[in-house]
C-alpha positions in Angstrom: -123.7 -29.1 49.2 -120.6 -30.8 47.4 -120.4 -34.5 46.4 -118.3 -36.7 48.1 -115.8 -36.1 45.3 -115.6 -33.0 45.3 -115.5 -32.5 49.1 -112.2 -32.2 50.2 -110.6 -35.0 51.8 -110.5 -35.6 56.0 -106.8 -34.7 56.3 -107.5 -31.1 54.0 -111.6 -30.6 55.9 -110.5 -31.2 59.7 -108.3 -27.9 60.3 -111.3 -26.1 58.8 -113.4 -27.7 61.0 -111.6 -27.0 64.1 -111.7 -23.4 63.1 -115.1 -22.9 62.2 -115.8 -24.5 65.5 -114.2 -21.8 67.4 -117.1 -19.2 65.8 -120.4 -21.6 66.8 -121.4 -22.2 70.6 -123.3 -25.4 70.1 -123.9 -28.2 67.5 -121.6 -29.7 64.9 -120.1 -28.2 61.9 -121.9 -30.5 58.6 -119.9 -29.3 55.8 -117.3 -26.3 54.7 -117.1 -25.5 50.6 -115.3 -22.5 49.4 -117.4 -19.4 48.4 -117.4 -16.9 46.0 -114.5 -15.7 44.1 -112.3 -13.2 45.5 -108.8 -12.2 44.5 -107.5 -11.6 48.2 -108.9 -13.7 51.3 -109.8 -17.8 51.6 -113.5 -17.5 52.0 -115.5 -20.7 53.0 -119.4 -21.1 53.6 -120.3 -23.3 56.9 -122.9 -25.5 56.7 -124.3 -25.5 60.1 -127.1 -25.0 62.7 -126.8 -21.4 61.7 -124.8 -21.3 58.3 -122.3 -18.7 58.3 -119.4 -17.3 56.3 -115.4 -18.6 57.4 -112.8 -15.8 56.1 -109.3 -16.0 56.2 -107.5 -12.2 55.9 -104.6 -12.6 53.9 -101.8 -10.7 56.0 -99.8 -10.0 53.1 -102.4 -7.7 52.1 -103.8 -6.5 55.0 -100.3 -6.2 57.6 -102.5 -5.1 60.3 -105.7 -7.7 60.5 -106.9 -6.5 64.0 -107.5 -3.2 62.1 -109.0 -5.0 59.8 -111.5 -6.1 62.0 -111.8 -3.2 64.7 -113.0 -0.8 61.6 -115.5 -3.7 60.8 -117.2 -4.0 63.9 -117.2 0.0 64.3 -119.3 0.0 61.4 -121.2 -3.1 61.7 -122.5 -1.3 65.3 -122.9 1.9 63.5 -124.9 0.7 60.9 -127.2 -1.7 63.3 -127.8 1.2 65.3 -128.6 3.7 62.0 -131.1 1.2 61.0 -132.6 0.6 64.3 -133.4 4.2 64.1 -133.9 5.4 60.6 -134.5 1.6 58.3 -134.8 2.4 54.5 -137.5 1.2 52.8 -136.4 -2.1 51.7 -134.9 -5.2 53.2 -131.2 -4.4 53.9 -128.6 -6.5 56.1 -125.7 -5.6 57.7 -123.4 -8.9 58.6 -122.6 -9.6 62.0 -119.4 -10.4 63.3 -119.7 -13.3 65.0 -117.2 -13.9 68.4 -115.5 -16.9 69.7 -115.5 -18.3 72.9 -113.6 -16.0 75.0 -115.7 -12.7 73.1 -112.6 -12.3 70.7 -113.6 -10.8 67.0 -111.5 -13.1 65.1 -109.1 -16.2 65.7 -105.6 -16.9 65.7 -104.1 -20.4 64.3 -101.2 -21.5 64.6 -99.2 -20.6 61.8 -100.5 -17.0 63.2 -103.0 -16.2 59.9 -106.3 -14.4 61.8 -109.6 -16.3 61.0 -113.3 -14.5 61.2 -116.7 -15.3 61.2 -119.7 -13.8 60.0 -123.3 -13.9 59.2 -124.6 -15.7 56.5 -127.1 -13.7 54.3 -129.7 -16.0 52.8 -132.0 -15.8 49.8 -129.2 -14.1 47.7 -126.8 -14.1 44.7 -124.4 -12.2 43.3 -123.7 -11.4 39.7 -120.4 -10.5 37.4 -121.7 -8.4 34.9 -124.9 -6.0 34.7 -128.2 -8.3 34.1 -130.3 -5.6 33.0 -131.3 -2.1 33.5 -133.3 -2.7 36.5 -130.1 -4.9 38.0 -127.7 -1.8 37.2 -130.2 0.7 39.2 -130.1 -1.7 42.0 -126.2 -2.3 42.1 -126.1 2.0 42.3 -128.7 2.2 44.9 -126.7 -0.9 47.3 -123.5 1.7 46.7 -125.8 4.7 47.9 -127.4 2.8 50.9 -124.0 2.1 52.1 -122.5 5.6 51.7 -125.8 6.8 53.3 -125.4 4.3 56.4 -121.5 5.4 56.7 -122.5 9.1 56.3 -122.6 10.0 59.4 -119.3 7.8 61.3 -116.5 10.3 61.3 -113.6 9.1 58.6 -111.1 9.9 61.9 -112.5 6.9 63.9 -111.4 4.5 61.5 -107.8 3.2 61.1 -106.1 3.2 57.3 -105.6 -0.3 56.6 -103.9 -0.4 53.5 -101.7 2.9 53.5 -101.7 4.2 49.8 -104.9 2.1 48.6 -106.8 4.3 45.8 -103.6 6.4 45.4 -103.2 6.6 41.7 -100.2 8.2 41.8 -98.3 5.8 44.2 -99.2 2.8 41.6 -97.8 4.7 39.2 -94.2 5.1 41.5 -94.3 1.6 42.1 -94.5 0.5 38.3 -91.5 2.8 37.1 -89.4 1.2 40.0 -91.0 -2.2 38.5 -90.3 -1.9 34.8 -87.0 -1.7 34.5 -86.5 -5.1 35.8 -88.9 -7.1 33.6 -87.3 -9.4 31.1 -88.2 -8.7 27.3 -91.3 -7.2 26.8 -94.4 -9.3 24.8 -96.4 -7.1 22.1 -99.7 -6.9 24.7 -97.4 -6.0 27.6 -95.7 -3.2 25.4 -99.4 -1.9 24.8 -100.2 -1.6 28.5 -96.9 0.5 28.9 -98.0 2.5 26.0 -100.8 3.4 27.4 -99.5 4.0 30.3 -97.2 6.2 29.1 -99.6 8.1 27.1 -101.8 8.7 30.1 -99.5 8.9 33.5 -99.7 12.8 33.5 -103.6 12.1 34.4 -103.1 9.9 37.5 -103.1 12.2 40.2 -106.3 14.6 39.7 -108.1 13.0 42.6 -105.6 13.4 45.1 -105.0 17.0 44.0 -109.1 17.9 44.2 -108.2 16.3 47.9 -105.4 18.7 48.6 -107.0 21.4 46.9 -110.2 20.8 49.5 -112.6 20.0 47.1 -113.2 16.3 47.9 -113.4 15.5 51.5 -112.3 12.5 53.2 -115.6 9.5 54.1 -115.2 6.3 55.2 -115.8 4.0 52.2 -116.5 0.4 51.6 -112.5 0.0 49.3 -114.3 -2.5 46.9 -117.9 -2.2 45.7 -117.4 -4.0 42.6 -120.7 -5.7 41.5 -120.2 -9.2 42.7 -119.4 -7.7 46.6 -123.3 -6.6 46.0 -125.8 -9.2 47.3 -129.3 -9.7 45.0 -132.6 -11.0 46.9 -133.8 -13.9 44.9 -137.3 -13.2 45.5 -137.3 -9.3 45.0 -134.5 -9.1 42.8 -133.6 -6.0 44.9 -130.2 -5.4 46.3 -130.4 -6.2 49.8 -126.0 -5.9 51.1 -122.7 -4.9 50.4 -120.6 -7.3 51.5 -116.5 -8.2 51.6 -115.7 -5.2 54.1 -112.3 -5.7 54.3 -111.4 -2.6 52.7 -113.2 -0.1 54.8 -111.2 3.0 55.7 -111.1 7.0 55.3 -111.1 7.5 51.9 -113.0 9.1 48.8 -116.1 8.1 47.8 -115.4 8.8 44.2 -112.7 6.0 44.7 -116.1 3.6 45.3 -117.9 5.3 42.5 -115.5 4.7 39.8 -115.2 1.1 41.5 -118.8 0.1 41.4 -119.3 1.9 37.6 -115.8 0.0 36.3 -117.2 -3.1 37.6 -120.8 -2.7 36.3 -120.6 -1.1 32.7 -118.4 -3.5 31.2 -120.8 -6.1 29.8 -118.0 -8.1 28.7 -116.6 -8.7 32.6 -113.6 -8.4 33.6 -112.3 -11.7 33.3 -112.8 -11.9 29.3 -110.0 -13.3 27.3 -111.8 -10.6 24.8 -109.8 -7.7 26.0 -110.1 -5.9 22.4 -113.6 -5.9 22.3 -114.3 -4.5 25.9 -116.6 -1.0 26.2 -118.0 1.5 28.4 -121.8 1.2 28.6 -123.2 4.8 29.0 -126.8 3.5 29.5 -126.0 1.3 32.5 -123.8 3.8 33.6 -126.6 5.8 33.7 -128.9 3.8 35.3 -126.2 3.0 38.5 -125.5 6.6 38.8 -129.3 7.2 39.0 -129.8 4.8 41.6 -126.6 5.7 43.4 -127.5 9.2 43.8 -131.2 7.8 44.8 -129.8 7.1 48.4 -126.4 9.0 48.4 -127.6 12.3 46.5 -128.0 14.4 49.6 -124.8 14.3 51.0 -123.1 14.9 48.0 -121.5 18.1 47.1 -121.9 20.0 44.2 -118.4 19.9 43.3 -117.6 16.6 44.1 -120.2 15.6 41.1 -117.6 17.3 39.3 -115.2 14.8 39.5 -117.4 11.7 38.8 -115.8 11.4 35.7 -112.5 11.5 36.5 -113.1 8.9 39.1 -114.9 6.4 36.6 -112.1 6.8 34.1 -108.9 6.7 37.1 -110.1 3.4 38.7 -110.3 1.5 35.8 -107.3 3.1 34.6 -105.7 2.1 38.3 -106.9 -1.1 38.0 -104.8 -2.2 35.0 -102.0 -0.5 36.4 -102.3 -2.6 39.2 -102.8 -5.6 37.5 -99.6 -5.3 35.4 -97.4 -4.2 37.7 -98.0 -7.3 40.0 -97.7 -9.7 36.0 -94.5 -7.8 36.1 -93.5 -8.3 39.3 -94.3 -12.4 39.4 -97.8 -12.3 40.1 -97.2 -11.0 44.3 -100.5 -9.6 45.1 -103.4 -10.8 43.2 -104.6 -14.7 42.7 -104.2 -16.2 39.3 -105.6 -19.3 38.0 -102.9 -19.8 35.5 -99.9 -17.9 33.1 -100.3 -14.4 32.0 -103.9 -14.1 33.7 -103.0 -10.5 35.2 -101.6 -9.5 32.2 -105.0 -10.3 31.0 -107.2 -8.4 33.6 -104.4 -5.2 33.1 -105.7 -5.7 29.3 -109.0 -5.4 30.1 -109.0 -2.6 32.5 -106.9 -0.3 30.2 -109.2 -1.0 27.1 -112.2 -0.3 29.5 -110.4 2.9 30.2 -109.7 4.0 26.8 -113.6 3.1 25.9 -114.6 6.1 29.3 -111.8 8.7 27.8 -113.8 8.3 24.4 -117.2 9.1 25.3 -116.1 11.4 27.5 -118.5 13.8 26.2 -121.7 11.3 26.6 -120.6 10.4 30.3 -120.1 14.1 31.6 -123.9 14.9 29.7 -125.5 11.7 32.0 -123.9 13.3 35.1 -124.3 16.5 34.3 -128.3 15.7 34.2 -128.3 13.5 37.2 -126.8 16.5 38.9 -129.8 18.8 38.5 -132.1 16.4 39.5 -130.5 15.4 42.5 -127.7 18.0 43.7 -129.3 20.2 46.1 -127.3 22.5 46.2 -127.9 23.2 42.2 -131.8 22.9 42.7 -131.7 25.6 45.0 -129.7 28.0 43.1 -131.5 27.4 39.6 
């Protein structure tokens, strides 16, 4: 609970009060504080009879909200229905989608921006960086529940919500049509287009294994990175996968690389530090491990081939990301003040340079994991 002065004032709370009203059939909302910190959507805990979480879809992002939420409750169904049937042996929630008055999955206000609610998962916390081995095992094995619960739901039944997401190589288009029209360049920006430079030729080996048919299109969460991965404070076991905004037809390697960027970077990626940033191996190891715990059956033999590739591209995507929107006036992603995705672009391109030097130490951890867990390479050796 806030204090009084840090509560925001009646004027500010009431419109959020009206609209978390439209989610809860009886009894009075007691207090609304924002939660978590994501880059994209207003996100708000309720205090109420039945706590639960407020979410505003930012439509600049997301142009087609409805999707948003159609491909949400597809899963959410799939997934209570999977579990009904087949639980895993630990406690593991699924958020429900909570509906207003008139059944609707989400809420319109008036300036047109679509509200939702959901559940409210209790007993948790989230985490930015890797807390210890253990921690790192059970951010990999929330990544493989999740691919093992979407498994099975047909990529065609879900709509692609953000056209070109995880497309390295339309990034990549959009900064060269970008670059010309930034003003003089700083020394730290003219690293990030060195690298850049240095490493464009690169950007598209996913999406050709794709075309080529060697990594098949899934449904995938879009966003796996370790503070979207919900710890039980009791058990210390991870227990959700939450912000499921980004689910869509996709490649799982695009979650893979997400999940290890996010995890083996002890630093974080919001350090002011960028120079000193590195790819842990050894968590890397451990996530993978427990990744392929829950998700190493489905996998292809091939597709571990490109594990690699996938941890190095996403960071690598990342930064471009990041840049291009410090270049282009900060459009996309939330800052909290000057130069900060300038910043985050520094960090995700030295994280990226740290994976293309140990190159040889990552492909030797997957290479292992892939014996122990690769079925089709246990049965053929």
């Amino acid at each position: 609970m806030l204090s009084e002065a840090e509560r925001p004032n009646a004027l500010a709370q009431q419109p959020l009060v009206h609209i978390a009203q439209q989610f809860i059939s009886h009894g009075p909302v007691m207090d609304i504080h924002p939660l978590g910190s994501g880059n994209i959507n207003d996100t708000y805990l309720v205090e109420a009879e039945q706590p639960f979480v407020l979410q505003r879809i930012n439509a600049e992002v997301f142009s087609q909200p409805r999707q948003v939420m159609d491909n949400l409750c597809q899963f959410v169904s799939h997934a209570h229905q999977r579990l009904s049937t087949t639980p895993f042996n630990r406690r593991w929630e699924v958020p429900t989608v909570l509906r207003t008055e008139d059944n609707q999955h989400h809420w319109i206000d008036r300036q047109g921006q679509l509200w939702r609610g959901l559940s409210f998962v209790p007993h948790t916390t989230t985490f930015n960086t890797i807390q210890d081995l253990h921690h790192a095992m059970e951010v990999g094995a929330a990544l493989g529940c999740f691919h093992n619960l979407l498994s099975d739901l047909p990529s065609a039944h879900l709509a692609d919500t953000l056209p070109g997401f995880h497309i390295t190589p339309n990034y990549l288009r959009q900064y060269d049509a970008i670059l010309p029209q930034a003003a003089t360049l700083a020394p730290d920006e003219h690293h990030c287009c060195t690298l850049i430079a240095h490493h464009r030729n690169r950007v598209a080996i996913l999406e050709n294994a794709k075309a080529a048919g060697h990594l098949p299109l899934r449904a995938i969460h879009g966003d796996p990175k370790i503070n979207n991965i919900l710890i039980d404070t009791n058990t210390q076991q991870a227990v959700s996968l939450i912000d499921l905004d980004t689910i869509k037809p996709g490649l799982v390697h695009y979650d893979i690389g997400d999940c290890l960027r996010s995890s083996c970077n002890p630093l974080g990626e919001e350090t002011q530090h960028w120079q000193a940033v590195t790819f842990d191996v050894s968590t890397c190891a451990a996530v993978l491990r427990g990744y392929l715990s829950s998700a190493g059956a489905f996998l292809k033999a091939v597709e571990y081939d490109y594990i690699y590739d996938a941890i190095w591209l996403i960071s690598f995507e990342l930064g471009l990301r990041f840049f291009s929107d410090h270049l282009a006036g900060n459009r996309y992603f939330k800052t909290q003040r000057p130069g900060h995705n300038l910043q985050r672009a520094l960090v995700q391109f030295q994280l990226a340079e740290s994976i293309h030097l140990q190159k040889l130490s990552i492909q030797a951890v997957i290479d292992q994991l892939k014996t122990e867990y690769c079925t089709e390479v246990r049965c053929t050796t």
